[in-house]
C-alpha positions in Angstrom: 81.5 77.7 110.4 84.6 79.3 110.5 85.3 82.1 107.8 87.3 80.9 105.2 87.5 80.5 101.3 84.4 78.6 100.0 84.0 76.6 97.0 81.0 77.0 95.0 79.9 74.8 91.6 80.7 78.3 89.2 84.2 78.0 90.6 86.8 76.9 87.7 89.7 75.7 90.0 92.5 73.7 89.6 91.5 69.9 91.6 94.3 70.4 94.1 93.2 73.6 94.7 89.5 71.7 95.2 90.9 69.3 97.0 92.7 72.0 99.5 90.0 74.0 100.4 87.5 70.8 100.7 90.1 69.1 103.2 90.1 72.4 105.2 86.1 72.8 105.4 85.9 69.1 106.4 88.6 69.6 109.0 86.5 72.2 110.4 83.7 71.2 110.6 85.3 67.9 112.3 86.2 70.5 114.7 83.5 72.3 115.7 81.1 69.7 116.1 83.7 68.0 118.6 84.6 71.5 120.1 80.9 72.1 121.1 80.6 68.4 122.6 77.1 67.9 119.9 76.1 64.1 120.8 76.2 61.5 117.9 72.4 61.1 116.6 71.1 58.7 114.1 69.0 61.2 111.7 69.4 64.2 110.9 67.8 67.3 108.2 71.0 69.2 107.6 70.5 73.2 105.9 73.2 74.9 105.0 72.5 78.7 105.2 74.4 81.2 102.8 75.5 84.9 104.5 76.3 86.6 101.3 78.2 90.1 100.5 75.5 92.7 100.5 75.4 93.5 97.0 72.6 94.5 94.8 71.8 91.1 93.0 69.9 88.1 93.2 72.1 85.0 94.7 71.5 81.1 94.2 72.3 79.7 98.0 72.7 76.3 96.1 76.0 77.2 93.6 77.4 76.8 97.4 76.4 72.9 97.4 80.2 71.8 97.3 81.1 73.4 100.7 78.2 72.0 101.9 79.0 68.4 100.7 82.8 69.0 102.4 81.2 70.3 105.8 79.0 67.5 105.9 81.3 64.8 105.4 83.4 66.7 108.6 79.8 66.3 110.3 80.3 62.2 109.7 84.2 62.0 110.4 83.1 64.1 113.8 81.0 61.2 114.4 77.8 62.9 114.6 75.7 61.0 111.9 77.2 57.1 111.2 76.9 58.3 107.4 75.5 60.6 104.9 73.0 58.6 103.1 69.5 58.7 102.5 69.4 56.6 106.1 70.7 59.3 107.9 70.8 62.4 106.1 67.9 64.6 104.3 70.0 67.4 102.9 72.0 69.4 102.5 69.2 72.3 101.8 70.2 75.4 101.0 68.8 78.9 102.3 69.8 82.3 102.0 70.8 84.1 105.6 71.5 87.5 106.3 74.7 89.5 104.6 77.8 90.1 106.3 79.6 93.2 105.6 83.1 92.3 105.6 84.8 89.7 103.5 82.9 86.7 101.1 80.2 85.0 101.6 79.7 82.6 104.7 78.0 79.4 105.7 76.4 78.9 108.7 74.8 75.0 109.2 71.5 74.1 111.3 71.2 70.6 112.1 67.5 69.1 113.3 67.4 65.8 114.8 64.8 63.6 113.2 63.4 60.2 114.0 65.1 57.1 112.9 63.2 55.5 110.0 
């Protein structure tokens, strides 16, 4: 996903500030998936993995859950899942990725087709 600000669930922002940075990782995510032509599929196991700064302490991939949520729902709005229920969706799961060296943290997303129930 694009490099951008994140939100994560230790975060103690303002809700238009929230709201903000959710409508931007939704928007992009909208846009990638539609940028890289991925075909609508029915099911899907979404994880969400976490590049974090490289610094010396343990990190809990899953505090990043709300940018998750926000890329997800871009996911739908792309069109590539019909919705993000249990139907559709299993995840997001979270994972821990290698660091990056410049910046914050990042998400990168992997998407497995499954079988419709």
């Amino acid at each position: 996903m694009p490099y951008g600000e994140l939100l994560t669930s230790n975060q103690r922002l303002h809700h238009m500030a929230v709201h903000r940075i959710r409508k931007r990782l939704r928007a992009e995510a909208a846009e990638v998936t539609k940028a890289n032509g991925l075909p609508s599929i029915q099911r899907a196991a979404v994880f969400y993995a976490l590049h974090p700064r490289p610094i010396n302490r343990k990190r809990d991939p899953g505090n990043w859950a709300p940018s998750a949520k926000a890329y997800v729902d871009g996911l739908i709005d792309a069109g590539l899942l019909p919705d993000d229920n249990h139907l559709h969706l299993l995840g997001p799961n979270p994972v821990i990725g290698p660091p990056v060296n410049t910046g914050n943290a990042r998400i990168s997303l992997v998407i497995a087709e499954l079988p419709a129930l």
